[in-house]
C-alpha positions as CSV (number, residue, x, y, z in Angstrom):
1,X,134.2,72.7,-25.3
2,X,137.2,71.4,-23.2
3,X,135.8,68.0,-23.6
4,X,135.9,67.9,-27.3
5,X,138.9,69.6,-28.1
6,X,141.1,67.0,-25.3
7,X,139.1,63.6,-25.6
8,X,142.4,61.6,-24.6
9,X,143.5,63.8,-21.8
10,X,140.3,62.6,-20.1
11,X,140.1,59.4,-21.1
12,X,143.7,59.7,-19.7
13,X,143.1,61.2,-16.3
14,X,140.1,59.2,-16.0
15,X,142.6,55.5,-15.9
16,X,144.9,57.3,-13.5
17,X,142.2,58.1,-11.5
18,X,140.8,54.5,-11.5
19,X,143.8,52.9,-11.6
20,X,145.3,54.9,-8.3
21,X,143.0,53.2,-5.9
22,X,144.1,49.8,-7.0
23,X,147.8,50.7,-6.8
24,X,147.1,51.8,-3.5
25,X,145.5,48.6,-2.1
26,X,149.0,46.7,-3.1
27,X,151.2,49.3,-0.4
28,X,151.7,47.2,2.7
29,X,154.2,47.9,5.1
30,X,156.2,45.0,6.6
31,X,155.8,44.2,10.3
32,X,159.5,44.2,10.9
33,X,159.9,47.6,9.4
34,X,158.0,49.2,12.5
35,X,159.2,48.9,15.8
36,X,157.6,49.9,19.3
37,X,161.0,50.3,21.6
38,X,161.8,53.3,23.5
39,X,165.2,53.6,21.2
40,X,163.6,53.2,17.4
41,X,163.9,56.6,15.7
42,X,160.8,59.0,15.9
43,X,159.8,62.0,14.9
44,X,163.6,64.2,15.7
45,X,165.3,61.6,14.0
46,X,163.2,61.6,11.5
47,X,163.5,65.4,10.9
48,X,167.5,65.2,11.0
49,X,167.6,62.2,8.7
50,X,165.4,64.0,6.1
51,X,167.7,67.4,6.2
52,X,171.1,65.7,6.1
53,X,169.3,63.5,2.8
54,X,171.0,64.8,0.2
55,X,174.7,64.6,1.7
56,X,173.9,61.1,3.1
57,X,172.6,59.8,-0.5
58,X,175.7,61.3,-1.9
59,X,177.7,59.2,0.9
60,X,175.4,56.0,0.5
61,X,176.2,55.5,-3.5
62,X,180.0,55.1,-2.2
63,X,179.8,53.4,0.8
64,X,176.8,51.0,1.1
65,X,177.1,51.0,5.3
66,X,175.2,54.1,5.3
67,X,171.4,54.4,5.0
68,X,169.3,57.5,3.9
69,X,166.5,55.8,5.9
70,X,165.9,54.3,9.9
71,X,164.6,51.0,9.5
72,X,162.9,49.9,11.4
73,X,161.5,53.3,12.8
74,X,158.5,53.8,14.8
75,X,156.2,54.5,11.7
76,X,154.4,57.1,10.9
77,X,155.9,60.0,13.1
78,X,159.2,59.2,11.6
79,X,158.3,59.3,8.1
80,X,156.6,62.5,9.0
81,X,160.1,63.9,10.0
82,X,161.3,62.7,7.4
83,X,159.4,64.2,5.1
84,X,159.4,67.8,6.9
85,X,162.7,67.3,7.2
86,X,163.5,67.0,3.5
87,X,160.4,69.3,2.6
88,X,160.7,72.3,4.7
89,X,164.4,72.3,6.2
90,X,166.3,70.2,3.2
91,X,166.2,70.5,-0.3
92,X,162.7,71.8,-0.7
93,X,163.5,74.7,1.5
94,X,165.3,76.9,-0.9
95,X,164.0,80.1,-1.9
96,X,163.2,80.5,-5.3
97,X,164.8,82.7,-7.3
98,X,162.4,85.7,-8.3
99,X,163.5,86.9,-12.0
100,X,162.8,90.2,-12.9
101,X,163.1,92.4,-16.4
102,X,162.7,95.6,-16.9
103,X,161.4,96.1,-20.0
104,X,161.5,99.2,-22.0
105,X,158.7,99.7,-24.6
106,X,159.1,102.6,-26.8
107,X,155.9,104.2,-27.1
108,X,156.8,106.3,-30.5
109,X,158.0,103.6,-32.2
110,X,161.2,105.7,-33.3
111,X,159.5,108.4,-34.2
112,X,160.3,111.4,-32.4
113,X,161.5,114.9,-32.3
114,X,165.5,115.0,-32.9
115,X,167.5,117.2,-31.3
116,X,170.7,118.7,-32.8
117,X,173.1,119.5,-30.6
């Protein structure tokens, strides 16, 4: 029944699918981007870099000698600070906001016993 009532939506999902694999096989990462020294930022740098993001990107659109990213880093630790960093510690990190109502349903509809006082 899904299948009839949403033909595009799969059609749809189906070229996103396909087409994600092929998208993928274009990433590369440059050889000069990664670096093996004992000083190249890792994993802690990573993690700081990723919870000071927002105030640094805020700095970086006004003064173009500061960077919201280490390059070259030491690869994949590094991006994995990064993104814990932003994720868990930076912007991601703040607690949503739970709304609650209280609703009041009357069950008589307005129809009642009146009291005269």
């Amino acid at each position: 029944m899904i299948g009839k009532a949403y033909p595009f939506r799969q059609k749809a999902a189906l070229a996103a699918l396909l087409a994600l694999p092929l998208l993928a096989g274009c990433a590369h990462q440059a050889a000069g981007t990664i670096s093996h020294a004992p000083d190249a930022p890792g994993f802690l740098l990573g993690l700081w870099h990723g919870f000071i993001f927002p105030v640094a990107w805020v700095i970086s659109l006004f003064d173009p000698a500061v960077a919201i990213y280490a390059v070259p880093n030491n690869g994949g630790w590094y991006d994995f600070g990064y993104f814990v960093g932003i994720v868990f510690f930076g912007v991601g990190a703040r607690k949503t906001q739970r709304v609650t109502r209280t609703v009041y349903v009357d069950r008589w509809g307005g129809r009642g016993t009146v009291i005269d006082q």
